[in-house]
Backbone as XML, in Angstrom:
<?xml version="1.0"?>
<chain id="A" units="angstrom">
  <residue number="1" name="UNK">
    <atom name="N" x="0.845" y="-1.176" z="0.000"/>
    <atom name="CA" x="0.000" y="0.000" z="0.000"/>
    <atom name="C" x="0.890" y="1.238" z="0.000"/>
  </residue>
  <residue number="2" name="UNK">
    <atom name="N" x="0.741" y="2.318" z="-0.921"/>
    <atom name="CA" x="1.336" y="3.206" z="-0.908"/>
    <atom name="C" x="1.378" y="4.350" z="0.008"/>
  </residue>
  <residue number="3" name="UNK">
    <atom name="N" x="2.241" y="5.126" z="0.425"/>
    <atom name="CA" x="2.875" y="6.113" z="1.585"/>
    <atom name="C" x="1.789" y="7.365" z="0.972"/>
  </residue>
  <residue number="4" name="UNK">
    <atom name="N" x="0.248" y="7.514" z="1.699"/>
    <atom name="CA" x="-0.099" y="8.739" z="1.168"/>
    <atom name="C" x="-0.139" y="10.065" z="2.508"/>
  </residue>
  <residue number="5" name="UNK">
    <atom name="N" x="0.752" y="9.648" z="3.431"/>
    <atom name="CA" x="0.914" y="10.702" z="4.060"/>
    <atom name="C" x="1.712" y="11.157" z="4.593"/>
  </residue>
  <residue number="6" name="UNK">
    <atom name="N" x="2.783" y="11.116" z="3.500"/>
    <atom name="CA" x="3.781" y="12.288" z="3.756"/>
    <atom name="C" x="3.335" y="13.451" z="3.500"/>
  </residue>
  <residue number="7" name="UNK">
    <atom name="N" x="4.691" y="14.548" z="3.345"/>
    <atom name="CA" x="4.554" y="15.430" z="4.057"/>
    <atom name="C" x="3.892" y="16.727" z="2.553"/>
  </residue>
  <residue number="8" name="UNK">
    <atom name="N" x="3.592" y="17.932" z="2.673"/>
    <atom name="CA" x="3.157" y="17.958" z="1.345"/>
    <atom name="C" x="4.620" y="18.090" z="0.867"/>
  </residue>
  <residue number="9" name="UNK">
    <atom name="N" x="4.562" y="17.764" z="-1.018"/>
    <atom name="CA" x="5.536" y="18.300" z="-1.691"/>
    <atom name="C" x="5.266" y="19.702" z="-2.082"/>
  </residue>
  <residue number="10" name="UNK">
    <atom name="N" x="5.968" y="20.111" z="-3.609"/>
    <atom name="CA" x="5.751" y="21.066" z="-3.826"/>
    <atom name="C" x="4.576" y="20.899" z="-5.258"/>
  </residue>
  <residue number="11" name="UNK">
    <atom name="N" x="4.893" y="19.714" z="-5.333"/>
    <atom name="CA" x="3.658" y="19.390" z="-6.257"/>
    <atom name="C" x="1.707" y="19.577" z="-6.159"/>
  </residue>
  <residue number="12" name="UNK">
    <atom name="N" x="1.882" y="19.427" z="-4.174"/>
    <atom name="CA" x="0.753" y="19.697" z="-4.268"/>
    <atom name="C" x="0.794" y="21.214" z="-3.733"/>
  </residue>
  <residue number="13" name="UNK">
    <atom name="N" x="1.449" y="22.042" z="-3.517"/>
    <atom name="CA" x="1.439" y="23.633" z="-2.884"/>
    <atom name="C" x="1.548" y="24.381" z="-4.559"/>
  </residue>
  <residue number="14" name="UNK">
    <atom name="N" x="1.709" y="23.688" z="-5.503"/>
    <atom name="CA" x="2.192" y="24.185" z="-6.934"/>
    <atom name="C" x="2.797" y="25.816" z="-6.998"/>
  </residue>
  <residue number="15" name="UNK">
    <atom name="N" x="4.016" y="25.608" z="-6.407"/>
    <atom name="CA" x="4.899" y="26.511" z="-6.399"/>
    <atom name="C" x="6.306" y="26.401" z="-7.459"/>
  </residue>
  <residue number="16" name="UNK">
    <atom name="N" x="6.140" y="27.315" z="-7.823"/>
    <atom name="CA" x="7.224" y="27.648" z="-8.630"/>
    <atom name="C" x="8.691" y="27.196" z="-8.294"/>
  </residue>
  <residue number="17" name="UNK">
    <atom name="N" x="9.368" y="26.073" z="-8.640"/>
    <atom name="CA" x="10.855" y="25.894" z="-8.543"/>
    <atom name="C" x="11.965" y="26.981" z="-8.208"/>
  </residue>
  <residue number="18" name="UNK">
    <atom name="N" x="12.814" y="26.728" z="-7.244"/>
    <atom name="CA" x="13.581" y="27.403" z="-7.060"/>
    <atom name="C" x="14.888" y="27.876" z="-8.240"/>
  </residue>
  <residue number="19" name="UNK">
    <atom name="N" x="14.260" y="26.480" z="-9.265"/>
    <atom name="CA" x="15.952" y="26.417" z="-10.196"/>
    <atom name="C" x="15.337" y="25.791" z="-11.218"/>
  </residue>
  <residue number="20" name="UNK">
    <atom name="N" x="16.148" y="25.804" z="-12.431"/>
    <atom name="CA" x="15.889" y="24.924" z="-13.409"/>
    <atom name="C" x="16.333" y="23.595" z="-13.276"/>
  </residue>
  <residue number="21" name="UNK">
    <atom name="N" x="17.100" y="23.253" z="-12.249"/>
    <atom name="CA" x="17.762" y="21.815" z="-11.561"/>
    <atom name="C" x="16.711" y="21.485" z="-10.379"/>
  </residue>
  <residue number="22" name="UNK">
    <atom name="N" x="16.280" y="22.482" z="-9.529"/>
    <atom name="CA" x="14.952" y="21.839" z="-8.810"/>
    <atom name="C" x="13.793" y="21.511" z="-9.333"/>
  </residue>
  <residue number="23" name="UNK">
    <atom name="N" x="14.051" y="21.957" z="-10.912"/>
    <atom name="CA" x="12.195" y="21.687" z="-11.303"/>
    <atom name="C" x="12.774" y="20.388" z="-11.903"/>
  </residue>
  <residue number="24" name="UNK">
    <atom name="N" x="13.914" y="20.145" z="-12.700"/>
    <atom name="CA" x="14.531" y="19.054" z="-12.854"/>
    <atom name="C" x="14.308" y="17.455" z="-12.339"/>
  </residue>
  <residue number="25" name="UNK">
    <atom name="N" x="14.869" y="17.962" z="-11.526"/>
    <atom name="CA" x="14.508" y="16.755" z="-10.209"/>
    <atom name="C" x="13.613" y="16.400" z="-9.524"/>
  </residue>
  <residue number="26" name="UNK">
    <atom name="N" x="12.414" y="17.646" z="-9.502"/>
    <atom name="CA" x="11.360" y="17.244" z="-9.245"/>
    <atom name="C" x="10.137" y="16.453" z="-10.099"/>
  </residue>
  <residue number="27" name="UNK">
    <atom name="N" x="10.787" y="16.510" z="-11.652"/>
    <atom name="CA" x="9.878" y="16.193" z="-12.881"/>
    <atom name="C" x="10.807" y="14.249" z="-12.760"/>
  </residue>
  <residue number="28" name="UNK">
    <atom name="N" x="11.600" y="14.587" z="-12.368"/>
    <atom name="CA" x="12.216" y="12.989" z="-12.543"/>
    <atom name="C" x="11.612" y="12.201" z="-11.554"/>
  </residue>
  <residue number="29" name="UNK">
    <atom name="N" x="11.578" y="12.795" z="-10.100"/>
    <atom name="CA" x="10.740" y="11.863" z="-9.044"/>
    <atom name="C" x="9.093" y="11.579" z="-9.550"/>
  </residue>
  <residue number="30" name="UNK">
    <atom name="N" x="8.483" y="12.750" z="-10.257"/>
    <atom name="CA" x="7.152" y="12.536" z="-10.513"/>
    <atom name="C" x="7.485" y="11.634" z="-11.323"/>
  </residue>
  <residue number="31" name="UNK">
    <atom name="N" x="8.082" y="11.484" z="-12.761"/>
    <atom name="CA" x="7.860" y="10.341" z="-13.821"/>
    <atom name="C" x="8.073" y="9.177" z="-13.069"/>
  </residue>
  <residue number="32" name="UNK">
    <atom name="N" x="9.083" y="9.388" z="-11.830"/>
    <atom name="CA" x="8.941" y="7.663" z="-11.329"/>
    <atom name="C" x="7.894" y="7.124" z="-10.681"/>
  </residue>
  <residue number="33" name="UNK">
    <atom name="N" x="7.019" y="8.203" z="-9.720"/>
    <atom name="CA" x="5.895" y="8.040" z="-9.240"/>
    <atom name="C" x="4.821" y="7.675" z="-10.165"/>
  </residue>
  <residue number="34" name="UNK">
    <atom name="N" x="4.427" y="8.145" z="-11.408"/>
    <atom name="CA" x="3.701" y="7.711" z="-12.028"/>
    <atom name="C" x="4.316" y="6.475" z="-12.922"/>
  </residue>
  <residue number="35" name="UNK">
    <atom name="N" x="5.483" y="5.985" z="-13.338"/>
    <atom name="CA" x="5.793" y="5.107" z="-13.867"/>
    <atom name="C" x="5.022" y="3.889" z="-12.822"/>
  </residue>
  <residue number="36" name="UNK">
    <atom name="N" x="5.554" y="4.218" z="-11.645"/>
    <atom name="CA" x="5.284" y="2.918" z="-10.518"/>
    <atom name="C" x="3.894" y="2.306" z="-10.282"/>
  </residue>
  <residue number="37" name="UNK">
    <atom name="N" x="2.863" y="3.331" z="-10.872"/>
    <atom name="CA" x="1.617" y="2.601" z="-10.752"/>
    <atom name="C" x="0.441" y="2.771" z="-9.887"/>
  </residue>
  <residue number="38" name="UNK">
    <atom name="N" x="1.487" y="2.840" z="-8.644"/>
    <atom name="CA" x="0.889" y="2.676" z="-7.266"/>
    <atom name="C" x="0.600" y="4.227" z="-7.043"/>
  </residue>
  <residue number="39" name="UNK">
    <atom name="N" x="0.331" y="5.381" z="-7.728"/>
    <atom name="CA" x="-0.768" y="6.243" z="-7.085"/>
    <atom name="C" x="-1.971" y="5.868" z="-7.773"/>
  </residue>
  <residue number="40" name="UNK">
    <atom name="N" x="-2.846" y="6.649" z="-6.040"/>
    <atom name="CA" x="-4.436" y="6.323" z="-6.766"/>
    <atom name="C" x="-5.139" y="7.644" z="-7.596"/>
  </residue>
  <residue number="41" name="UNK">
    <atom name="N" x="-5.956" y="7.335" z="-8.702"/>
    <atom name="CA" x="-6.098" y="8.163" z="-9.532"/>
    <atom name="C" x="-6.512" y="9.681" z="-9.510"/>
  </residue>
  <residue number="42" name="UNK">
    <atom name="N" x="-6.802" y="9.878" z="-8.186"/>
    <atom name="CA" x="-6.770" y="11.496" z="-8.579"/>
    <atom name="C" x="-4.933" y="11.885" z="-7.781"/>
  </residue>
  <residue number="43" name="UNK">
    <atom name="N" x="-4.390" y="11.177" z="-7.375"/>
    <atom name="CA" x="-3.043" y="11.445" z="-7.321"/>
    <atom name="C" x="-2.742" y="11.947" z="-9.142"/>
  </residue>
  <residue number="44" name="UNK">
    <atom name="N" x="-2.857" y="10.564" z="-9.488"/>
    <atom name="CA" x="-2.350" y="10.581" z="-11.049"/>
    <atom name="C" x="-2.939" y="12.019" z="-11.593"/>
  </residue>
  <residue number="45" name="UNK">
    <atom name="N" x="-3.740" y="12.313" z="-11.802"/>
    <atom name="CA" x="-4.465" y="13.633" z="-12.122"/>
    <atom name="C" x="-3.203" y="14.798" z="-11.865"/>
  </residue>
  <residue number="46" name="UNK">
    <atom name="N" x="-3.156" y="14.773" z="-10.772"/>
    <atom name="CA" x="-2.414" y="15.974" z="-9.596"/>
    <atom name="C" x="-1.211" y="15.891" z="-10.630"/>
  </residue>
  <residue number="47" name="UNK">
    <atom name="N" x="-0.740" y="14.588" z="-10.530"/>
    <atom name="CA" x="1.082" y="14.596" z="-10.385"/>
    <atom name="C" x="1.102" y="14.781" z="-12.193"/>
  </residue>
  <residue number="48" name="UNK">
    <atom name="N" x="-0.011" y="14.617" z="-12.913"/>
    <atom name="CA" x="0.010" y="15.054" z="-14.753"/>
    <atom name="C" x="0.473" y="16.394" z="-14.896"/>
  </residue>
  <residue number="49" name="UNK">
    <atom name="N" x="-0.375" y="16.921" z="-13.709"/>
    <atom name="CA" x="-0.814" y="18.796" z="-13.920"/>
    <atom name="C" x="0.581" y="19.067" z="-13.565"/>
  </residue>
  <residue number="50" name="UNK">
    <atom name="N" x="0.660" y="18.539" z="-12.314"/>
    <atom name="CA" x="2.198" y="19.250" z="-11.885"/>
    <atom name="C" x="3.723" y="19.300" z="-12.796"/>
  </residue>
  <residue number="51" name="UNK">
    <atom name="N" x="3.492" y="17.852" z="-13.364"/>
    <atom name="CA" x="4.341" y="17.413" z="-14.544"/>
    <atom name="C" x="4.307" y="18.476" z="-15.728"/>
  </residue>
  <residue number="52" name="UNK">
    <atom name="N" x="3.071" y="18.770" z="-16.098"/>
    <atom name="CA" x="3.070" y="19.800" z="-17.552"/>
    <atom name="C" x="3.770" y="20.984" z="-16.849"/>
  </residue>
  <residue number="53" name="UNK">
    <atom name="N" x="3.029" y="21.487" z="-15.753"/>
    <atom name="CA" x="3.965" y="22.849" z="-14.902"/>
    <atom name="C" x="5.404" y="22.715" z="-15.236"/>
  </residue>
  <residue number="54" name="UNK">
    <atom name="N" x="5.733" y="21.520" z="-14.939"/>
    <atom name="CA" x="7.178" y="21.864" z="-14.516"/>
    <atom name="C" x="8.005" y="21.912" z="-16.035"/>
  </residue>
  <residue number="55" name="UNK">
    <atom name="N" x="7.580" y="21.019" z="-16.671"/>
    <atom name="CA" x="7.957" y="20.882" z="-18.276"/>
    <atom name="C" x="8.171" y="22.019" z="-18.771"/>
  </residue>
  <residue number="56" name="UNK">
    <atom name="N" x="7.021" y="22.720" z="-18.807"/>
    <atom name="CA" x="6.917" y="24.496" z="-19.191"/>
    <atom name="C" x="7.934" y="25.320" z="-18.632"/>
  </residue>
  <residue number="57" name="UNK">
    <atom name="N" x="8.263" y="25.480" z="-17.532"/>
    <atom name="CA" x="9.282" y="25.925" z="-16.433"/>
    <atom name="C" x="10.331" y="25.253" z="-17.273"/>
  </residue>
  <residue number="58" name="UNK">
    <atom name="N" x="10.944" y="24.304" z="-17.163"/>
    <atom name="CA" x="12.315" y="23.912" z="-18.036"/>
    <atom name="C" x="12.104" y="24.900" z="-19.215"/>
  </residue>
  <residue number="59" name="UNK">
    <atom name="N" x="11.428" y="24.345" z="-19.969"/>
    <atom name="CA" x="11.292" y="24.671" z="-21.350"/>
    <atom name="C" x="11.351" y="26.398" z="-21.463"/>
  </residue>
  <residue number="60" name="UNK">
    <atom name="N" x="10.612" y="26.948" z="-20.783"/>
    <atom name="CA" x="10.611" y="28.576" z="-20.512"/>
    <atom name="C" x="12.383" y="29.016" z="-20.175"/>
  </residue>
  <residue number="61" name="UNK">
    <atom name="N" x="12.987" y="28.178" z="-19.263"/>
    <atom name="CA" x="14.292" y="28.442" z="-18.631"/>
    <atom name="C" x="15.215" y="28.093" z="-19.905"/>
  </residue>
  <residue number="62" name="UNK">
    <atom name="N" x="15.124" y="27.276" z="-20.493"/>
    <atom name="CA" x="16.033" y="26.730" z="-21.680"/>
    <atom name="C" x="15.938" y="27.972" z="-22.670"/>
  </residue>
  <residue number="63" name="UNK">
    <atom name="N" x="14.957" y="28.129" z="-22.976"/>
    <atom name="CA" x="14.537" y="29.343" z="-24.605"/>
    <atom name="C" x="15.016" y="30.479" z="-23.738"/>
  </residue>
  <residue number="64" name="UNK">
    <atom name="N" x="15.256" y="31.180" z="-22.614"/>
    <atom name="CA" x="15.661" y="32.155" z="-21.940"/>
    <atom name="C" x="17.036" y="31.752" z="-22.260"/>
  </residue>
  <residue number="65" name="UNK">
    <atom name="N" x="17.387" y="30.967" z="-21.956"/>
    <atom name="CA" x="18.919" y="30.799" z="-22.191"/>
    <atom name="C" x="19.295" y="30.800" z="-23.404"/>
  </residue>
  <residue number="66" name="UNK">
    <atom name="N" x="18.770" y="29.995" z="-24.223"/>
    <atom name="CA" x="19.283" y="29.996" z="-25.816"/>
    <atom name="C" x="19.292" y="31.781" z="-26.211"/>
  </residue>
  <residue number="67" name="UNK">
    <atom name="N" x="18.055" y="32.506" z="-25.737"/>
    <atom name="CA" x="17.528" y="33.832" z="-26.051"/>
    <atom name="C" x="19.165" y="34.805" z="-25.679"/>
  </residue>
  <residue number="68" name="UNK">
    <atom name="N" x="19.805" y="34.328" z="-24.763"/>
    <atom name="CA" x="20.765" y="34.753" z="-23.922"/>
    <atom name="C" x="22.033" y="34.807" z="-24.774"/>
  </residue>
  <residue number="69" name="UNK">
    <atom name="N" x="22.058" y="34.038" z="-24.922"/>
    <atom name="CA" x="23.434" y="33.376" z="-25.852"/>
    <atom name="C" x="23.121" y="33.983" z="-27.321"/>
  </residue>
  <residue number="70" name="UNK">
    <atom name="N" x="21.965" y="34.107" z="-27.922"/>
    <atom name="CA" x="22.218" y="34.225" z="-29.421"/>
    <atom name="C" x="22.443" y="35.942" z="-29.301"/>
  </residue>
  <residue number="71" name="UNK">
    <atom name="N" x="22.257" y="36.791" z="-28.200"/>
    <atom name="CA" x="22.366" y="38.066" z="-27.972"/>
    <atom name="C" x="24.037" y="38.044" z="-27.463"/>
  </residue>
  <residue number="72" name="UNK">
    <atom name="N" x="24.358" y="37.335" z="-26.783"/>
    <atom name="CA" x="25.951" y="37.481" z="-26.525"/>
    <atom name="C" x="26.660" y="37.092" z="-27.618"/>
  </residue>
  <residue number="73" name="UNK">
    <atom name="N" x="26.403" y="35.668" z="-28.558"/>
    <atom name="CA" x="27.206" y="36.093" z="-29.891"/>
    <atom name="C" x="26.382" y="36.554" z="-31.054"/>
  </residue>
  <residue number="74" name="UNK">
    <atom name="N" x="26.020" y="38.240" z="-30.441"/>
    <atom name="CA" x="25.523" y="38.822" z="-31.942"/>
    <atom name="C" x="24.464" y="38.232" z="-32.837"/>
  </residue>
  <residue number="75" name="UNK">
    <atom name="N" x="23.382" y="37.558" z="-32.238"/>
    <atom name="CA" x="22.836" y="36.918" z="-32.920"/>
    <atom name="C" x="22.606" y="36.040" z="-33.956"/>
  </residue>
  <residue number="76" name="UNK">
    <atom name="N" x="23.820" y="34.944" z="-33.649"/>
    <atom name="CA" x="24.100" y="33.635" z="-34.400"/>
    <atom name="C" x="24.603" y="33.040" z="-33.486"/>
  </residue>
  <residue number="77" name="UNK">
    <atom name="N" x="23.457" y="31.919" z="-33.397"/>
    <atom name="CA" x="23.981" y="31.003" z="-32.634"/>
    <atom name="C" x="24.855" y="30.001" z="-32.763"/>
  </residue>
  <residue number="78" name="UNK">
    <atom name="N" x="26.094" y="30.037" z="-32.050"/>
    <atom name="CA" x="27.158" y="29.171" z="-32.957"/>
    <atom name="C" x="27.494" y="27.713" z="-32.137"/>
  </residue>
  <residue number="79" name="UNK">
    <atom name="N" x="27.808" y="26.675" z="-33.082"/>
    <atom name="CA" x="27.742" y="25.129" z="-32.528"/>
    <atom name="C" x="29.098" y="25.369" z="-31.507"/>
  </residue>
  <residue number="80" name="UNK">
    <atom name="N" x="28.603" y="24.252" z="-30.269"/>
    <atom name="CA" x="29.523" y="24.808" z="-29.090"/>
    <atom name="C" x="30.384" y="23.101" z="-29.541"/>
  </residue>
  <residue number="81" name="UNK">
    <atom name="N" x="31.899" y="23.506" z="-29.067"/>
    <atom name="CA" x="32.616" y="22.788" z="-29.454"/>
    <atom name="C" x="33.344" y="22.122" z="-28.177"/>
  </residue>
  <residue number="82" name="UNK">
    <atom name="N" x="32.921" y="20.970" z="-27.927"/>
    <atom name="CA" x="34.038" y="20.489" z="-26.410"/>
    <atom name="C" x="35.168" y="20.532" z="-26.825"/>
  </residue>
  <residue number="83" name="UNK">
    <atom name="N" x="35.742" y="21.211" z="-25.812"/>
    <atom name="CA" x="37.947" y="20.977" z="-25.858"/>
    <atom name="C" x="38.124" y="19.904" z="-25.179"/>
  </residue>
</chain>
């Protein structure tokens, strides 16, 4: 039987990530929670919504960054090369 009373996350307070590495990590624990099965379905509901949130949040943080970079080199974005 699954642990439904811990403590809240931030999934259910639906607050905004501190980081693009906390929303990170928080989208990886949800995919495992829902991979596993064992929430009951209006969990599943919850932890979808929270999942698209956080997706958006990456995705918003990433295009900010790309947005970042094509303004620092002059607007061409150039292929980054490992040394």
């Amino acid at each position: 039987m699954p642990n439904t009373s811990a403590a809240p996350s931030t999934a259910d307070t639906g607050l905004a990530p501190a980081s693009y590495e906390a929303a990170l990590q928080e989208l990886e624990q949800l995919v495992s929670r829902l991979e596993s099965g064992q929430l009951p379905l209006d969990q599943l509901l919850t932890a979808y919504q929270r999942g698209a949130q956080l997706l958006a949040f990456c995705r918003d943080k990433l295009s900010a960054v790309e947005h970042q970079i094509k303004v620092l080199e002059a607007g061409e974005l150039k292929p980054w090369v490992q040394g």
